[in-house]
C-alpha positions in Angstrom: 35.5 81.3 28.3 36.3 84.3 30.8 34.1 83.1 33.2 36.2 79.5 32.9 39.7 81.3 33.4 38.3 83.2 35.9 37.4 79.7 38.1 40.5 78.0 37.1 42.4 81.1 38.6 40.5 81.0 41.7 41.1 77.4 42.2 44.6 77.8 41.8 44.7 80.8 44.1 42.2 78.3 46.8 44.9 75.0 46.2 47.7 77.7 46.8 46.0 78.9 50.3 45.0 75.3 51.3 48.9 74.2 50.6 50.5 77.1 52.8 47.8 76.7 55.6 49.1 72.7 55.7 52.8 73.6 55.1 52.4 76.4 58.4 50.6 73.4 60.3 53.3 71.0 59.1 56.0 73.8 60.7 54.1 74.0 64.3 53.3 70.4 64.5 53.8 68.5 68.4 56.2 65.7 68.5 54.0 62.6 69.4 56.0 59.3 70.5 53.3 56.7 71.6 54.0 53.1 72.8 52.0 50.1 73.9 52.9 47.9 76.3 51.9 45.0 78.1 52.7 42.7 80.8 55.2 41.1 79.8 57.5 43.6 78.2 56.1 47.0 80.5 58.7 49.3 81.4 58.1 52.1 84.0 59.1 55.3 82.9 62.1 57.3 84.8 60.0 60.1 85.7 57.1 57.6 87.4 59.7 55.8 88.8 61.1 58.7 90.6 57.7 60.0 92.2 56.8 56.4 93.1 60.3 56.5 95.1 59.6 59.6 96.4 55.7 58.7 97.5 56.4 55.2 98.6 54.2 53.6 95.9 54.4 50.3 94.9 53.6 50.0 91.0 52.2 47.4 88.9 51.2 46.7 85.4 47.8 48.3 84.4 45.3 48.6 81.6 45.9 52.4 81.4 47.7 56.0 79.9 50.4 57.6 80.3 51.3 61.1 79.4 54.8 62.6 79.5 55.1 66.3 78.2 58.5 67.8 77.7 57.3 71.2 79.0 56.4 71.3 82.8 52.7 71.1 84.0 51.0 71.3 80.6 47.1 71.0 81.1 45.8 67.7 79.8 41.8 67.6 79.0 41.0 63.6 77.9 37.8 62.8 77.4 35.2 61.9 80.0 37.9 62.7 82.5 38.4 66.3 84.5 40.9 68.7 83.5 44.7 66.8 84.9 48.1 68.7 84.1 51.0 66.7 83.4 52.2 64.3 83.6 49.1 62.4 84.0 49.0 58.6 85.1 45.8 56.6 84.6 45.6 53.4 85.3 42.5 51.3 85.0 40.1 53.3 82.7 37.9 51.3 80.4 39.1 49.9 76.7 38.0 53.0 74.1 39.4 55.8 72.0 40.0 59.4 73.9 40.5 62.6 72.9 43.7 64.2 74.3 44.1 68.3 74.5 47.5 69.4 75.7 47.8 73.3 76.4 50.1 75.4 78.0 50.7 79.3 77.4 53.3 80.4 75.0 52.4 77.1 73.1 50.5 76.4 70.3 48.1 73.2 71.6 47.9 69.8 70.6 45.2 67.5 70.2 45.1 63.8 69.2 43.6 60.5 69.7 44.6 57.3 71.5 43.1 54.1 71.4 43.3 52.4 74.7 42.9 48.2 74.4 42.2 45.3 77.1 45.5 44.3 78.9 47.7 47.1 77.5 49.0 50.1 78.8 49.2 53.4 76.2 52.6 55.7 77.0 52.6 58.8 75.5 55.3 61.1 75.4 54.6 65.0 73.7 56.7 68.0 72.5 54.6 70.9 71.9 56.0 73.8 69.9 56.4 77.2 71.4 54.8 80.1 69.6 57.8 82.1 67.8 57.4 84.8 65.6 60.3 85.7 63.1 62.4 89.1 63.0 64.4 90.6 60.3 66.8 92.8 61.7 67.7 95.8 58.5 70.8 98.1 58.1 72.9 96.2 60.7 76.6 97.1 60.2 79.3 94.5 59.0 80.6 93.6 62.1 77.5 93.8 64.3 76.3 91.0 66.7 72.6 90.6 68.0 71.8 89.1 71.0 68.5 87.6 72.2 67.8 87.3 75.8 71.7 87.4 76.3 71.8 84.8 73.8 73.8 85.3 70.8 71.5 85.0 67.1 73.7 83.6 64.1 72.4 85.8 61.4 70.1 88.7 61.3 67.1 86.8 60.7 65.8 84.7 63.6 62.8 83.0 65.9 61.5 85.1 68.9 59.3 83.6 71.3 55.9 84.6 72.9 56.2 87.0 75.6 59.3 90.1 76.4 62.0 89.5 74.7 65.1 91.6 75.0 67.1 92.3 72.1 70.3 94.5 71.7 72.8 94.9 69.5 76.3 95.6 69.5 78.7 97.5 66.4 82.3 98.2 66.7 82.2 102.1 66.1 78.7 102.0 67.7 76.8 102.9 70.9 75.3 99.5 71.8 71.2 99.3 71.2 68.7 97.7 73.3 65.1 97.1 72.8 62.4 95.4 74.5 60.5 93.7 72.0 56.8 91.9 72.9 55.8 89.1 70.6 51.8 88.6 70.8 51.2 87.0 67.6 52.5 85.3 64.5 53.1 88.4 62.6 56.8 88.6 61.0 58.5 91.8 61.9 61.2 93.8 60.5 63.0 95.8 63.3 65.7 98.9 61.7 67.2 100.3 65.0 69.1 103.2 64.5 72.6 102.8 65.7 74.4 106.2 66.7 77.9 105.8 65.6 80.9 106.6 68.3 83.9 109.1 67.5 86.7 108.2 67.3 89.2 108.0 69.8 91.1 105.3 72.3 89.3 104.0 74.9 92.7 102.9 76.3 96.6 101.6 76.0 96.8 98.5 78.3 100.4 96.6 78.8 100.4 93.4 80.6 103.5 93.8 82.3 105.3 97.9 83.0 108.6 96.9 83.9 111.3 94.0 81.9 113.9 92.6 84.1 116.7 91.5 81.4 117.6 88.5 83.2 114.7 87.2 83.2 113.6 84.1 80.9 112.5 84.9 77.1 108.5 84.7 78.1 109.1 87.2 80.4 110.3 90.0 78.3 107.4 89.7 75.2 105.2 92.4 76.3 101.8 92.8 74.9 100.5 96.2 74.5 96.2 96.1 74.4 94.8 98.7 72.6 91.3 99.8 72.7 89.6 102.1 69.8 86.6 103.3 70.4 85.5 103.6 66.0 87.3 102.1 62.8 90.4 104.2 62.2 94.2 104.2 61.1 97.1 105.1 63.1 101.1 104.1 64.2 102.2 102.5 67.5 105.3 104.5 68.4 108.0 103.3 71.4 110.8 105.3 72.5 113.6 105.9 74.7 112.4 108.6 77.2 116.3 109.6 77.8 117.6 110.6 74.1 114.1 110.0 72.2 115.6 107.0 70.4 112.5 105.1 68.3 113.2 101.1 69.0 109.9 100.3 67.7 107.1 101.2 64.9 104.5 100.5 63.3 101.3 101.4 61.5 97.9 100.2 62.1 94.4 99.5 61.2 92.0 99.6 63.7 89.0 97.4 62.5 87.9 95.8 66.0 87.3 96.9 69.8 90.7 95.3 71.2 93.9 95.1 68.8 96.6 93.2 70.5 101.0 94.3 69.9 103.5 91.9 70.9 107.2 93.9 71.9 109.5 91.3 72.0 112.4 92.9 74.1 114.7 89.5 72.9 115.2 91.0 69.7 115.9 94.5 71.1 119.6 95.4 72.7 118.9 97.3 75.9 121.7 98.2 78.4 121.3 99.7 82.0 118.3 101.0 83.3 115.6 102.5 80.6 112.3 104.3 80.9 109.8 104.1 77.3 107.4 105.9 76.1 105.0 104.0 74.4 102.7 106.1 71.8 99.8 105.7 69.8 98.4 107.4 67.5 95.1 107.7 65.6 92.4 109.1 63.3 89.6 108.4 61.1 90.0 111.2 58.8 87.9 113.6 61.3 89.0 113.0 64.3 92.4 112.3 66.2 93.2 110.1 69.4 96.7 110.0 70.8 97.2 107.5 74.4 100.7 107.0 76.3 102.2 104.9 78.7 105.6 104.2 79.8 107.5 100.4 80.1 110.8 99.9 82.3 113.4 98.1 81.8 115.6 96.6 84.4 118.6 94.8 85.3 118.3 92.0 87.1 115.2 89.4 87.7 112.2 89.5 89.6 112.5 85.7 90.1 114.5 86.8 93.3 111.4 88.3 94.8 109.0 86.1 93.8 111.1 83.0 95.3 111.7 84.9 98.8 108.4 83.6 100.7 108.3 86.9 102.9 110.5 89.0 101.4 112.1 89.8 105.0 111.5 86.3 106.9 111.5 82.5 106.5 113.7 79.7 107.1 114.0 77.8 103.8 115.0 81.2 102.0 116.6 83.7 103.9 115.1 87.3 103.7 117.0 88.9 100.6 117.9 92.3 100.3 115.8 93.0 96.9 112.5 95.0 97.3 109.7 94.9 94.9 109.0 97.8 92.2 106.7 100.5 93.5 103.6 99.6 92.8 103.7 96.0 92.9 102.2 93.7 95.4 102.7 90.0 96.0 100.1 87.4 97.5 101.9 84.1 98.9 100.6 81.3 100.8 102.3 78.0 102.1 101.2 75.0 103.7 102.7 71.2 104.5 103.2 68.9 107.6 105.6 69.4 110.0 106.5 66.7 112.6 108.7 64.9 115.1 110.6 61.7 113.2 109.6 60.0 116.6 106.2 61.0 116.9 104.7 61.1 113.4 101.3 61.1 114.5 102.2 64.3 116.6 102.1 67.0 113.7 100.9 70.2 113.2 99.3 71.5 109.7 100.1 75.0 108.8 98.7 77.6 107.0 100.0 80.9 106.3 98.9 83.6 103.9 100.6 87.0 103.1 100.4 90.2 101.3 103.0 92.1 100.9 103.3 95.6 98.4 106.0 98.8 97.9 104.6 101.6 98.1 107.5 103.3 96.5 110.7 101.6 95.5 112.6 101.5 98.8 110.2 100.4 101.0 107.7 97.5 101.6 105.1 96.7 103.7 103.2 93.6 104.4 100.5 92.1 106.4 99.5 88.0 107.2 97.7 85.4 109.2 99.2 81.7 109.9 96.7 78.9 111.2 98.3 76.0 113.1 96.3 73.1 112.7 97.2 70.3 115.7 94.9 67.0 116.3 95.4 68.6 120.2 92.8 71.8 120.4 95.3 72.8 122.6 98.0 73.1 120.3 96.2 74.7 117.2 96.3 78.7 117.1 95.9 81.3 114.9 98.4 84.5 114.6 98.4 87.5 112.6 101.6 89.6 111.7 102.6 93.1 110.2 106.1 93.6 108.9 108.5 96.5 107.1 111.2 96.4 105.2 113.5 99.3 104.2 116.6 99.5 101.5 119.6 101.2 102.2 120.9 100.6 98.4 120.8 97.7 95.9 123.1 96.9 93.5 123.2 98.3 90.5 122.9 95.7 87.5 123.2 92.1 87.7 126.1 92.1 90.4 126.5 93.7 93.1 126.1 94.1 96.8 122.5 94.8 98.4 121.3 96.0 102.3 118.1 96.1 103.7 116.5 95.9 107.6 113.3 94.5 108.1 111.3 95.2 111.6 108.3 92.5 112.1 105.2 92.2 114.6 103.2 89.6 115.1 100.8 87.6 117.7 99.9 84.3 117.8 97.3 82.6 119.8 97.8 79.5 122.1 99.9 76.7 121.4 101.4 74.9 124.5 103.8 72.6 122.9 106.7 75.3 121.1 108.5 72.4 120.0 106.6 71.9 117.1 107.0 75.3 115.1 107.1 75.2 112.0 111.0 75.5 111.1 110.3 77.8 108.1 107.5 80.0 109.8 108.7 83.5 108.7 107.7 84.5 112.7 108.2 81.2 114.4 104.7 81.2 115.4 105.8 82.9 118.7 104.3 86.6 119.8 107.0 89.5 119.9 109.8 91.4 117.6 111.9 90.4 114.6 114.8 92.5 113.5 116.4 91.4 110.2 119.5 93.1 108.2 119.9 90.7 105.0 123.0 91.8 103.6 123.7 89.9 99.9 125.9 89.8 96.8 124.6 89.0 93.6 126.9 88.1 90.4 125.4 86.6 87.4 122.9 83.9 88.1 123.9 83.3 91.8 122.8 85.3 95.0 124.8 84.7 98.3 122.4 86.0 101.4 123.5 86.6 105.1 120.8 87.5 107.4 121.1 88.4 111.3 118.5 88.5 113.1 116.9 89.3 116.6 114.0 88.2 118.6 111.9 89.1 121.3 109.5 87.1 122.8 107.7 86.0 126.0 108.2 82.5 125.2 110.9 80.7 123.1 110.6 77.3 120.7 111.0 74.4 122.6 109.5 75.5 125.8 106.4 74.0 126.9 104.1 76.3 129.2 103.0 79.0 126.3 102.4 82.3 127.5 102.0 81.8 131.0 105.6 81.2 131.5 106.7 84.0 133.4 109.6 85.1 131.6 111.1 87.5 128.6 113.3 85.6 125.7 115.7 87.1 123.4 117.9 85.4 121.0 119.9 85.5 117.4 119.3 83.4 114.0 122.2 83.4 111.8 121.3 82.5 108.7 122.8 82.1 105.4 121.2 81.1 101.3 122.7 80.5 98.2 120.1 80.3 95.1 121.1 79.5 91.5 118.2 81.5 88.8 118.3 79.6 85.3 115.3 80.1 83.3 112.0 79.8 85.2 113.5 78.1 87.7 115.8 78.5 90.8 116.8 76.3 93.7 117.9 77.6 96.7 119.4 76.5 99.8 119.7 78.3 103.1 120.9 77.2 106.8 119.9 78.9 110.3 121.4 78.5 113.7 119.4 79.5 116.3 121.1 80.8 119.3 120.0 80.1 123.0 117.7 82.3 124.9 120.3 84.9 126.5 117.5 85.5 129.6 118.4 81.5 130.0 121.2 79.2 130.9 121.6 76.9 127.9 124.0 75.4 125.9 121.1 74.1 122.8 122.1 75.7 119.7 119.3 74.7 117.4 120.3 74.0 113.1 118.1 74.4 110.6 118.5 73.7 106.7 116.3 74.2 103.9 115.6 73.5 100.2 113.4 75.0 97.9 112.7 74.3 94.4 110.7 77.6 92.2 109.2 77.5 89.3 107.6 80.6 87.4 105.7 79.4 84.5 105.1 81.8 81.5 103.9 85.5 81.8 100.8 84.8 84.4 102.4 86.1 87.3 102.1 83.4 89.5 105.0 81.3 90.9 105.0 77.9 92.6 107.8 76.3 95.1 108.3 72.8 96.7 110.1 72.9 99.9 111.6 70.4 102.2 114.1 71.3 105.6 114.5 70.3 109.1 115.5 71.1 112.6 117.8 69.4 114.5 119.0 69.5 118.0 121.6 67.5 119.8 119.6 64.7 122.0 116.3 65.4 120.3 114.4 63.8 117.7 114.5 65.7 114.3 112.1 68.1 113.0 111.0 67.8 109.2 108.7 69.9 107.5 108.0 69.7 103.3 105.1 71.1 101.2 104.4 73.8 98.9 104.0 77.6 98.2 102.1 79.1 95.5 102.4 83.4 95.0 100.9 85.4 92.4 102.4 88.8 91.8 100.1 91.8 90.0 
């Protein structure tokens, strides 16, 4: 009776072993797709098709084999033929059953049968399945992430292929861990890294924007504050009023992930004059304590004004302004359209201009830029560079108020022959030499009022044919004059320019320019777009129009 138990165990213990030896083969089992075709209904498959292309062959239907392997140059072994990789195509071999071997490295090999008949053609297309090994990754923390080869896993138990792997994981509150891991076998593995945990502290208090103009729109004054904990803690965001200490905003926090984002939404906060903050946080974890700071401005005003101006000191369709950027902040513009003759369409040049412009402290800017005139004439296409200053006497305190600035700009340019076709708006009128500018302007409420004289010197002067060879100096006035109405994130402006004969010459030409120019400054991104349209016009010549667009970005 013992000995009877005893076998009936044992057979159950076998049946067991048999079962998960098939259910393992069942897991790693090639995908085999095999078709028959013959010809009438044969259909060349896309990769054949593509190396026939590329060798020149002309194809047609044979008694033969195909083999198509998803993985790349797998070696094929069929019977009574030499070793082939794929993918193999055999045409003509004798009516029969093969044997097929498919093996590749980091792949467990297949092996099958196929049964090749007169007049058909046997296409065989095979998946094999990559050795993998599976890891259990212990003791991982609640908000941990493992990534695979740079690839992120789902849960902490997971597939690893044959070969170097590299595995690391990442914790809030934890150094990140990496490990190279090599997978040889089959064998399931339980990795239990040991994370070293982080103290606590801030890593640092980021705000996207440090100063508020108040007349800005609504989008423009929600500032979010970043915060960056280096370890789960608690703690309170504090901002104040640097002048009297005054707390116009609080709160207490948890700090359960690597970036916590505030919102200050200076709409709902009453704000008068010029203010400095301080903003504050604080934190702890019940061992150790963190405390960051950073200060936010607020201003009257809106920065609309100097993101419109194109140059900031130069320019046609918006006369250079008094305002200056804030220390600190820099502006990159470009512009580009057509500009021709309403006589001579076909006679245009293409402009492109790009500046960069920055205060290096809050009464003075600097600013640098190239400008490429594109002409169907070689002759007329050039490329300039420029360099240009501005300084502030005073600006207006507030919303209204008068403003006065002088602006000194250098620049060359390269050769164009016909002047005539400067771009009216270019902030240097293309030409080599001096500009002087003293924008003087008045701002009250939503509307600015600009008047800007200005002097240049030059060898050459617009209109003149000749270039630089023309013996001769040039010096002459534009008087110009903008209005621009801010509502929202928009503004429109229109400005005017008269530009005054060459005094070194007898004329009695008196060149007009006038300009429109539609802004727009779409949410917080710090970009800004404009559409632009003027023209020039002299009495007895054909006018000069010019539209296209602007696009600035302020950081």
């Amino acid at each position: 009776m013992n000995r009877f138990i005893k076998y009936c165990l044992l057979s159950c213990l076998l049946s067991q072993a048999v079962f998960s030896l098939h259910s393992q083969e069942s897991q790693i089992k090639e995908t085999i797709t095999e078709k028959k075709y013959s010809m009438d209904n044969y259909v060349r498959s896309p990769l054949f098709k593509e190396q026939d292309l590329i060798y020149g062959r002309n194809v047609s239907f044979a008694q033969g084999l195909e083999i198509i392997c998803l993985q790349d140059k797998v070696k094929a072994e069929i019977s009574g033929y030499e070793t082939l990789y794929t993918p193999v195509d055999l045409n003509n071999i004798s009516s029969g059953v093969y044997t097929v071997k498919l093996s590749k490295t980091g792949y467990y090999p297949a092996e099958f049968r196929i049964t090749i008949s007169s007049r058909e053609r046997t296409s065989v297309e095979v998946s094999l399945v990559p050795y993998v090994c599976r890891l259990t990754v212990e003791g991982l923390p609640e908000n941990g992430e493992i990534f695979l080869n740079n690839q992120k896993m789902e849960n902490d138990v997971f597939d690893a292929q044959r070969g170097v792997n590299h595995l690391r994981i990442s914790a809030f509150g934890y150094e990140d861990y990496s490990e190279i891991i090599y997978i040889s076998d089959e064998n399931e593995r339980i990795i239990a890294p040991e994370l070293i945990k982080k103290e606590f502290s801030f890593h640092e208090l980021k705000l996207n924007r440090n100063t508020i103009w108040l007349n800005d729109s609504r989008s423009q004054k929600i500032v979010r504050i970043s915060l960056f904990p280096q370890a789960p803690g608690r703690g309170e965001i504090r901002i104040s009023r640097i002048s009297d200490g005054e707390v116009i905003d609080s709160s207490e926090l948890v700090f359960d992930k690597s970036q916590i984002d505030y919102y200050l939404d200076f709409n709902l906060i009453e704000t008068s004059g010029e203010n400095r903050f301080l903003v504050t946080l604080k934190g702890t974890d019940g061992k150790n304590s963190s405390q960051v700071q950073t200060e936010l401005e607020i201003k009257k005003g809106t920065k609309s004004v100097w993101r419109n101006n194109f140059s900031g000191f130069s320019g046609f369709l918006y006369s250079p302004t008094a305002d200056s950027l804030p220390a600190g902040i820099s502006q990159l513009q470009s512009i580009t359209g057509p500009v021709f003759q309403t006589d001579e369409v076909e006679n245009m040049i293409f402009p492109a201009i790009f500046s960069l412009r920055t205060a290096i402290f809050d009464n003075l800017e600097i600013g640098a830029g190239a400008a490429l005139y594109i002409s169907p004439d070689l002759n007329e296409t050039s490329l300039g560079f420029f360099a240009s200053g501005k300084y502030i006497f005073f600006q207006s305190e507030g919303s209204n108020g008068f403003s006065l600035a002088t602006g000194l700009s250098v620049n060359y340019n390269g050769r164009i022959s016909a002047y005539s076709m400067i771009p009216s708006y270019d902030p240097f009128s293309g030409l080599s030499g001096l500009s002087i500018v003293t924008p003087l302007q008045y701002r009250i409420h939503s509307f600015t009022f600009v008047l800007t004289p200005e002097f240049r010197f030059s060898p050459s002067y617009p209109g003149i044919e000749g270039g630089f060879s023309a013996a001769s100096f040039n010096i002459w006035n534009y008087f110009r004059a903008a209005i621009s109405l801010d509502f929202g994130n928009f503004s429109l402006a229109l400005s005017t320019a008269l530009q005054s004969p060459s005094y070194m010459k007898r004329s009695s030409q008196w060149p007009f320019f006038i300009g429109l120019d539609l802004n727009t400054t779409p949410g917080s991104s710090g970009f800004s777009f404009s559409f632009y349209g003027g023209m020039r016009y002299l009495r007895d010549e054909a006018l000069q129009i010019t539209s296209g667009f602007s696009a600035g970005f302020i950081f």
